[in-house]
BALOBA-1460 file (C-alpha; in Angstrom, 3 decimals):
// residues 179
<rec num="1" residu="x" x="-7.748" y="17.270" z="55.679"/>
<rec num="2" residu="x" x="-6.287" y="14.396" z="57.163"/>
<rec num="3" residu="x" x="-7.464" y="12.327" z="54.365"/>
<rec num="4" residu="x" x="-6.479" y="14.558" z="51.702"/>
<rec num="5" residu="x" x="-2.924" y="14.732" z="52.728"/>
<rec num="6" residu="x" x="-2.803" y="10.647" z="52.885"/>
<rec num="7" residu="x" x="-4.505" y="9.982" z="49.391"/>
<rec num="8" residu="x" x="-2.209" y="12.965" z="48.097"/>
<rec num="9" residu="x" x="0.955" y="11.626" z="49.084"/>
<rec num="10" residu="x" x="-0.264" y="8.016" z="47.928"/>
<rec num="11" residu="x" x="-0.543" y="8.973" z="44.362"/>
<rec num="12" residu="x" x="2.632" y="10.968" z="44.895"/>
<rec num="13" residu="x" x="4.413" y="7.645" z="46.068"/>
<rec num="14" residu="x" x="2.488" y="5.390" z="43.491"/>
<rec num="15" residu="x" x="3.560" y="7.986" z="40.728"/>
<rec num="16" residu="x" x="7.044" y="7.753" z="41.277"/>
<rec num="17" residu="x" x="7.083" y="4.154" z="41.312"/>
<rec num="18" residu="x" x="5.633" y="4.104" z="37.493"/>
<rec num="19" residu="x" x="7.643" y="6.692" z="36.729"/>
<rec num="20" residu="x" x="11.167" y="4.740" z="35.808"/>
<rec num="21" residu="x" x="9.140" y="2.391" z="34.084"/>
<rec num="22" residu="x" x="7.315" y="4.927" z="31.619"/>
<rec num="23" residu="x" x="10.685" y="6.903" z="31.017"/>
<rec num="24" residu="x" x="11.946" y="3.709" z="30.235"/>
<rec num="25" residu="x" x="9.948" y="2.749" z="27.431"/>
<rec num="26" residu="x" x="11.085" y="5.429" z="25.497"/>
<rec num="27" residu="x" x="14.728" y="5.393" z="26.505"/>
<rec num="28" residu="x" x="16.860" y="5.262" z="23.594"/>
<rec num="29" residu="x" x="19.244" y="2.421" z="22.643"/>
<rec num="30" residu="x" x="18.987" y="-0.680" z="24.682"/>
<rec num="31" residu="x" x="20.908" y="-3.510" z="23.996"/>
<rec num="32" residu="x" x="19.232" y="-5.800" z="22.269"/>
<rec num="33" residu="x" x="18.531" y="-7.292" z="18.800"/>
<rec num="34" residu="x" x="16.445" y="-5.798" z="15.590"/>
<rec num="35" residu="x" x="15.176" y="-6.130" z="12.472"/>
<rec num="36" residu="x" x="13.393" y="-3.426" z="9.838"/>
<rec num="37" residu="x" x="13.040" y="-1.456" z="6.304"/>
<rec num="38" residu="x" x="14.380" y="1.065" z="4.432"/>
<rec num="39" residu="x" x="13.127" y="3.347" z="1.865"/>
<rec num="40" residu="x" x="15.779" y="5.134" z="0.547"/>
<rec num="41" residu="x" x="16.386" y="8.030" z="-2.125"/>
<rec num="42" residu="x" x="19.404" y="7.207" z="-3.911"/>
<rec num="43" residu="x" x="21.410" y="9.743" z="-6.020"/>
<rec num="44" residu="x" x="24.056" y="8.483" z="-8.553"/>
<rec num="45" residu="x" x="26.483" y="11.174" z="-9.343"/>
<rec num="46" residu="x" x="29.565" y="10.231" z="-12.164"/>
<rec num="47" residu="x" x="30.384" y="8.737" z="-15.616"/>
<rec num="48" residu="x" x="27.758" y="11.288" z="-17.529"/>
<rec num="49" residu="x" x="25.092" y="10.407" z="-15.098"/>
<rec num="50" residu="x" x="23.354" y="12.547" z="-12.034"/>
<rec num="51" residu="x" x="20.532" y="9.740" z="-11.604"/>
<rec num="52" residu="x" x="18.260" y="9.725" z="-8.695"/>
<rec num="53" residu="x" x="16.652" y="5.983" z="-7.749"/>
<rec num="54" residu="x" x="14.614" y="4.751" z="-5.330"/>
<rec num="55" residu="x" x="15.795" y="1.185" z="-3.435"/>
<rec num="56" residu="x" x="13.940" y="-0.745" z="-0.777"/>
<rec num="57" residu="x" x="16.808" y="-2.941" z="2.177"/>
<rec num="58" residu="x" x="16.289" y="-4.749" z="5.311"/>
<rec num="59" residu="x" x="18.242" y="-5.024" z="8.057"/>
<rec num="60" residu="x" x="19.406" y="-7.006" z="10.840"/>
<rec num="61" residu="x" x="21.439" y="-6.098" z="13.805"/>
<rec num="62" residu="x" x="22.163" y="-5.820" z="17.458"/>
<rec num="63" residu="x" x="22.776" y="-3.336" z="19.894"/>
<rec num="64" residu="x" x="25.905" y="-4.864" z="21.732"/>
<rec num="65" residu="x" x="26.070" y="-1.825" z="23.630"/>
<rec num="66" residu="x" x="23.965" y="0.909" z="24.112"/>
<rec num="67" residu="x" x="27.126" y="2.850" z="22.278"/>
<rec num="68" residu="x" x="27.867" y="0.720" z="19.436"/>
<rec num="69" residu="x" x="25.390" y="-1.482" z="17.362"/>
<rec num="70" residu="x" x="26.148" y="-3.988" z="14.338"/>
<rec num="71" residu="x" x="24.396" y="-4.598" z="11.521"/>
<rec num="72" residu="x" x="23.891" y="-5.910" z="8.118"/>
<rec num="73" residu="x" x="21.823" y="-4.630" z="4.953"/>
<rec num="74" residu="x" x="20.296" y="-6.465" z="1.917"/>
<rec num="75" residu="x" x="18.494" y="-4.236" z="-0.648"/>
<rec num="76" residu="x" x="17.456" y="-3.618" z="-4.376"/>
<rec num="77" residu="x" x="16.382" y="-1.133" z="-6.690"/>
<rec num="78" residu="x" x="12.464" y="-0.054" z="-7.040"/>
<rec num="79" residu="x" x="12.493" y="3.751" z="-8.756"/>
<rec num="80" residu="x" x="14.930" y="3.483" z="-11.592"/>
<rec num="81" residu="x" x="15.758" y="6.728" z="-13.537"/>
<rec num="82" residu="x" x="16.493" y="7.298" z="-17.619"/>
<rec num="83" residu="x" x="18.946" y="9.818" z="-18.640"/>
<rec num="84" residu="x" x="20.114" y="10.743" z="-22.573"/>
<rec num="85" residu="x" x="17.737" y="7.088" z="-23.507"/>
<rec num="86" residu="x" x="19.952" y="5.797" z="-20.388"/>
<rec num="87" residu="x" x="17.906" y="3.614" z="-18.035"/>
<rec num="88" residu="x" x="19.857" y="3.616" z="-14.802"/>
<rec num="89" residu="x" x="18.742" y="1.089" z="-12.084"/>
<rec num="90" residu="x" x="20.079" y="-0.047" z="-8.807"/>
<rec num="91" residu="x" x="20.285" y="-4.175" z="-8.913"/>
<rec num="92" residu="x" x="20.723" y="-4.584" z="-5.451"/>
<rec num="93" residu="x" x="23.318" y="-3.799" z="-2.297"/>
<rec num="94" residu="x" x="24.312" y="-5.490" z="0.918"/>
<rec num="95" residu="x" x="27.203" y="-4.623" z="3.095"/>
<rec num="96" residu="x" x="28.012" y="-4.849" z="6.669"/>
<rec num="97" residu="x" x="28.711" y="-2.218" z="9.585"/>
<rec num="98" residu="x" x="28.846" y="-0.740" z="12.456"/>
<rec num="99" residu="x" x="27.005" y="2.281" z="14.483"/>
<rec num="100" residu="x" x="27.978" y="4.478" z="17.300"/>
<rec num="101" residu="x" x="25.196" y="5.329" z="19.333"/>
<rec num="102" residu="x" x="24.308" y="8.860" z="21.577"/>
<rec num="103" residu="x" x="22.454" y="6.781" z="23.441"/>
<rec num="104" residu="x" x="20.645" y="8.840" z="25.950"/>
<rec num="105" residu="x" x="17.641" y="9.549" z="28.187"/>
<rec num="106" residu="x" x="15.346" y="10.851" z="25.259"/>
<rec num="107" residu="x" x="13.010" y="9.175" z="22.627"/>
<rec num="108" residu="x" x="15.869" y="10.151" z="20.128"/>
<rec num="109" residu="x" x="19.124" y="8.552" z="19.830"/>
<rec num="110" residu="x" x="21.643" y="10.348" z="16.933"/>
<rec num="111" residu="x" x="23.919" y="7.677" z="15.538"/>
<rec num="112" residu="x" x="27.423" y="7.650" z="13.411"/>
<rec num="113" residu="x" x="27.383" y="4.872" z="10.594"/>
<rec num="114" residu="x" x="30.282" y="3.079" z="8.980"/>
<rec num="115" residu="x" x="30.882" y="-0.141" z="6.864"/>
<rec num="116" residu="x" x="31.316" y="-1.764" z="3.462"/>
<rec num="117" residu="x" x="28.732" y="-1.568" z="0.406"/>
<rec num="118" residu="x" x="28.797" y="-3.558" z="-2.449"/>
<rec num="119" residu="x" x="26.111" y="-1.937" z="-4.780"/>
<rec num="120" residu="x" x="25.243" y="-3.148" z="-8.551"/>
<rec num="121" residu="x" x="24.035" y="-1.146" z="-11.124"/>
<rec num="122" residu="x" x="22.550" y="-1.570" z="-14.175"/>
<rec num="123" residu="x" x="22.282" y="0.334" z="-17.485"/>
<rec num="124" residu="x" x="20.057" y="-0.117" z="-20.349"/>
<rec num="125" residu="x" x="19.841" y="1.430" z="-23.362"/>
<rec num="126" residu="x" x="19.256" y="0.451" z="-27.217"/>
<rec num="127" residu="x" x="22.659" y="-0.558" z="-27.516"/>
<rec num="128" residu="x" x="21.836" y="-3.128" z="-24.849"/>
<rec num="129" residu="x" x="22.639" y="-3.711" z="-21.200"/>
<rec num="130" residu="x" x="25.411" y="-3.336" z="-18.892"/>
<rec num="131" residu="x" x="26.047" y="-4.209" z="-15.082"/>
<rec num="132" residu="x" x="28.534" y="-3.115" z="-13.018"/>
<rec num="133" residu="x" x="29.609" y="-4.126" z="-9.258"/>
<rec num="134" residu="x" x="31.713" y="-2.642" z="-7.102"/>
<rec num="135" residu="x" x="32.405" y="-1.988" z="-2.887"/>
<rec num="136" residu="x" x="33.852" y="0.718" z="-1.154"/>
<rec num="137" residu="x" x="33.748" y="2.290" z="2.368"/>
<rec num="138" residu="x" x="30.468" y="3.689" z="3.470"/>
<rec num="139" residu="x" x="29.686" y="6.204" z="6.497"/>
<rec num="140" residu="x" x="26.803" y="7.907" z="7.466"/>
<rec num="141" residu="x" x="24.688" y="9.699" z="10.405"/>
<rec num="142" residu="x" x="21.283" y="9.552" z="11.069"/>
<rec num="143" residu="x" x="18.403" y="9.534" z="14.307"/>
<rec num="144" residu="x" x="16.410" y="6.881" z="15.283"/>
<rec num="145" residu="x" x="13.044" y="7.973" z="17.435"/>
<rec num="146" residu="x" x="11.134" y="5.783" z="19.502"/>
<rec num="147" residu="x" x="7.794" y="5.641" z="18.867"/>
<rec num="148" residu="x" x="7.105" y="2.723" z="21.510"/>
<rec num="149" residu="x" x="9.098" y="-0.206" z="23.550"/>
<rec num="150" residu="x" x="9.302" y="-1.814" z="20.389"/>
<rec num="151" residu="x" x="8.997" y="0.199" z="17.099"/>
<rec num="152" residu="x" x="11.361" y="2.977" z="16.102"/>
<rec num="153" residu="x" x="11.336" y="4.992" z="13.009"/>
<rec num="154" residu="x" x="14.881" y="6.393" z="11.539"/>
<rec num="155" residu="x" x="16.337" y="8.883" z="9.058"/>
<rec num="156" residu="x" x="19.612" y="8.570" z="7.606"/>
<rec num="157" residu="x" x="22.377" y="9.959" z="5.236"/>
<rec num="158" residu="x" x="24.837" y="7.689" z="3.989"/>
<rec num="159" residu="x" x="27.677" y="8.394" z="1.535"/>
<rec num="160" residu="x" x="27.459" y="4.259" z="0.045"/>
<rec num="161" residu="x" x="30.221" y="4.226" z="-2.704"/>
<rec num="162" residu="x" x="32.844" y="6.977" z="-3.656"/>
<rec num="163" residu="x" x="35.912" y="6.031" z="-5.980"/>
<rec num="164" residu="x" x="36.775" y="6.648" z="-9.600"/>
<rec num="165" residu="x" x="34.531" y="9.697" z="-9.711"/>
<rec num="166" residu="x" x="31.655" y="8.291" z="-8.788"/>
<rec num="167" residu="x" x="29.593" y="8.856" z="-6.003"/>
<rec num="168" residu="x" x="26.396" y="7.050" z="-4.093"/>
<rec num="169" residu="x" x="24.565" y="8.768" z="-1.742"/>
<rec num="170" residu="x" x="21.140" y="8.070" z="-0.124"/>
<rec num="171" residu="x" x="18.947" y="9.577" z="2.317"/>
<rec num="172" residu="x" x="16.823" y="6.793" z="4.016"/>
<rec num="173" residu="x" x="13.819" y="6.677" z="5.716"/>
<rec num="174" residu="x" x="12.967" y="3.326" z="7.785"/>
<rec num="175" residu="x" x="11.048" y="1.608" z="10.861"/>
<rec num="176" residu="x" x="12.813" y="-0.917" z="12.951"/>
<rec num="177" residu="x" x="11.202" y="-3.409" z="15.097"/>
<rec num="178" residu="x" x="13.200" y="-3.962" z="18.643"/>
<rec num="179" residu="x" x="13.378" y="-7.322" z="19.902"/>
């Protein structure tokens, strides 16, 4: 009986010693840099179009905090759409911002987004082919999940560009490498 109590409490002690370090593997939003990929659905909404595109970005960022991140994005066009002989693509985006983390105990950490996008577009038609660039204030919200120490997956909504009646929306999917 003796014995049973002693290897019982033994496991008991050695179990809460691993304990902080498994819980910590999947605690959300450490400080510290990253890097990853972005699907994203894109819907283009304005000037006679309601387009819906597909565009592939990286990023590359830091957790300064485990509130408040930074980060910049670099992407381009893959799905392109045609509307009315109207071939609408995305050329490519980058832009720069910041996040505000709920960093917290669990795998999941809900984040705020805001920042600047520049996003080109380009339309093609008979008549020929015309590109347009522009940049406006972009916010968001979306979750990133830890799936290990050092791979996290995300989903995201971001409003990317709204002025003169046009809007930019995407809903992103993504996996992000932690560092």
């Amino acid at each position: 009986m003796t014995k049973n109590i002693s290897a019982i409490m033994a496991i008991s002690v050695l179990g809460v010693w691993a304990a902080p370090s498994y819980a910590d593997m999947y605690k959300s939003s450490d400080v510290g840099l990253y890097a990853g990929g972005n699907y994203t659905f894109v819907n283009v909404d304005g000037n006679g179009f309601d387009a819906d595109l597909g565009t592939l970005s990286g990023k590359v960022g830091a957790n300064v905090t485990p509130f408040l991140g930074l980060e910049a994005r670099a992407g381009f066009g893959v799905d392109d759409d045609t509307q009315n002989g109207v071939e609408l693509s995305a050329d490519n985006f980058f832009g720069g911002y910041a996040t505000l983390n709920l960093a917290n105990e669990s795998p999941a950490t809900p984040y705020a987004i805001f920042g600047f996008t520049r996003y080109e577009l380009e339309a093609q038609s008979f008549f020929g082919t015309v590109s347009d660039s522009e940049s406006d204030f972009s916010y968001g919200l979306g979750v990133n999940l830890a799936l290990s120490e050092e791979l996290s997956g995300n989903i995201e909504y971001m409003r990317y560009f709204d002025k003169d009646d046009v809007t930019i929306d995407g809903i992103g999917l993504g996996l992000t490498v932690n560092f």
